[in-house]
N, C-alpha and C positions, 0 to 999 in steps of 0.2 A: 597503533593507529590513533591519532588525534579526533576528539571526539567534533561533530560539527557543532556550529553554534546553533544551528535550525534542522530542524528534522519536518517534513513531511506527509501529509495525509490526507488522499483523497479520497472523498467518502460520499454516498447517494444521500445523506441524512445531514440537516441540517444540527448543528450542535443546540442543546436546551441547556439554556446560560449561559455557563461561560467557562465549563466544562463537558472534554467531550466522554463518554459513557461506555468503559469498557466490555468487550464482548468475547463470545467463544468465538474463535477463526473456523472455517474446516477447510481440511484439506484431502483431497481424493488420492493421492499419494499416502497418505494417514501417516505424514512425516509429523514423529511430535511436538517438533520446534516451529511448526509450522497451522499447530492447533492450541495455541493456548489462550486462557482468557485473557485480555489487554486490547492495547490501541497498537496497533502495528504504522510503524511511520519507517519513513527511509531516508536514509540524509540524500537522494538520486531524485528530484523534483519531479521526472520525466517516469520514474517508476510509481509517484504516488499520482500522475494524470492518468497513466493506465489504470492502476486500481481503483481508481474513480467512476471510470468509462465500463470498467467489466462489473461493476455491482451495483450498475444501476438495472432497473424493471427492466426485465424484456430481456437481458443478457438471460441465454440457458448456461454459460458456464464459458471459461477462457483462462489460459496462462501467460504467464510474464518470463521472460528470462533474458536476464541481465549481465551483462558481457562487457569487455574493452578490445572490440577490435582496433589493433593498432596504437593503444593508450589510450583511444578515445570512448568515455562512457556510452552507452547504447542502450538500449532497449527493443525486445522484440516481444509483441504483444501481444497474443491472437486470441478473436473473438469464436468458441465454436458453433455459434449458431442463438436465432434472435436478431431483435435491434433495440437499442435505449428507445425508451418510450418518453426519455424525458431528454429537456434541450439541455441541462445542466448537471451538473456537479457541483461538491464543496473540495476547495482545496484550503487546508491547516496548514496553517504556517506554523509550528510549534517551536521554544525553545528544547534543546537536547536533553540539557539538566534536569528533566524529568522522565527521563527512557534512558530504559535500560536493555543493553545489546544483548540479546540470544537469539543462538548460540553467539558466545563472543567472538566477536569476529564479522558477523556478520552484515549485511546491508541494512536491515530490515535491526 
């Protein structure tokens, strides 16, 4: 897989400088490639507007699952309960050359 040249990251918190501030993930699955410390971005734009939307205030909790119906990329996103308390999000535009794929292979 060719690596992209932009990776993605939508986030409730605005970045301080001009670095954004790596953190622990969690995961209710307690999948461990899915809890580590880091910035999680996705080269899929449309995966990091969901992860945007689900970690802002007021979300109690929601998953993402990521598909190609037909070849075409998708996203399915569900919120379980709550609503954003805020009208916005960040979205990072990042270069890739600084992220690293795991597991390899992966989106994320």
């Amino acid at each position: 897989m060719v690596k992209p040249k932009y990776v993605y990251h939508g986030s409730r918190k605005k970045m301080k400088g001009n670095k954004l501030t790596p953190m622990k993930a969690t995961d209710l699955g307690k999948i461990k490639d899915n809890s580590q410390i880091g910035i999680y971005a996705s080269d899929f734009i449309n995966e990091a507007v969901a992860m945007g939307i689900l970690k802002l205030d007021g979300i109690r909790g929601g998953s993402i699952d990521r598909g190609k119906p037909q070849g075409i990329p998708a996203i399915d996103a569900v919120i379980y309960g709550g609503k954003p308390k805020k009208k916005f999000f960040y979205l990072y535009i990042l270069p890739s050359k600084n992220f690293k794929n795991i597991p390899k292979g992966s989106t994320q």
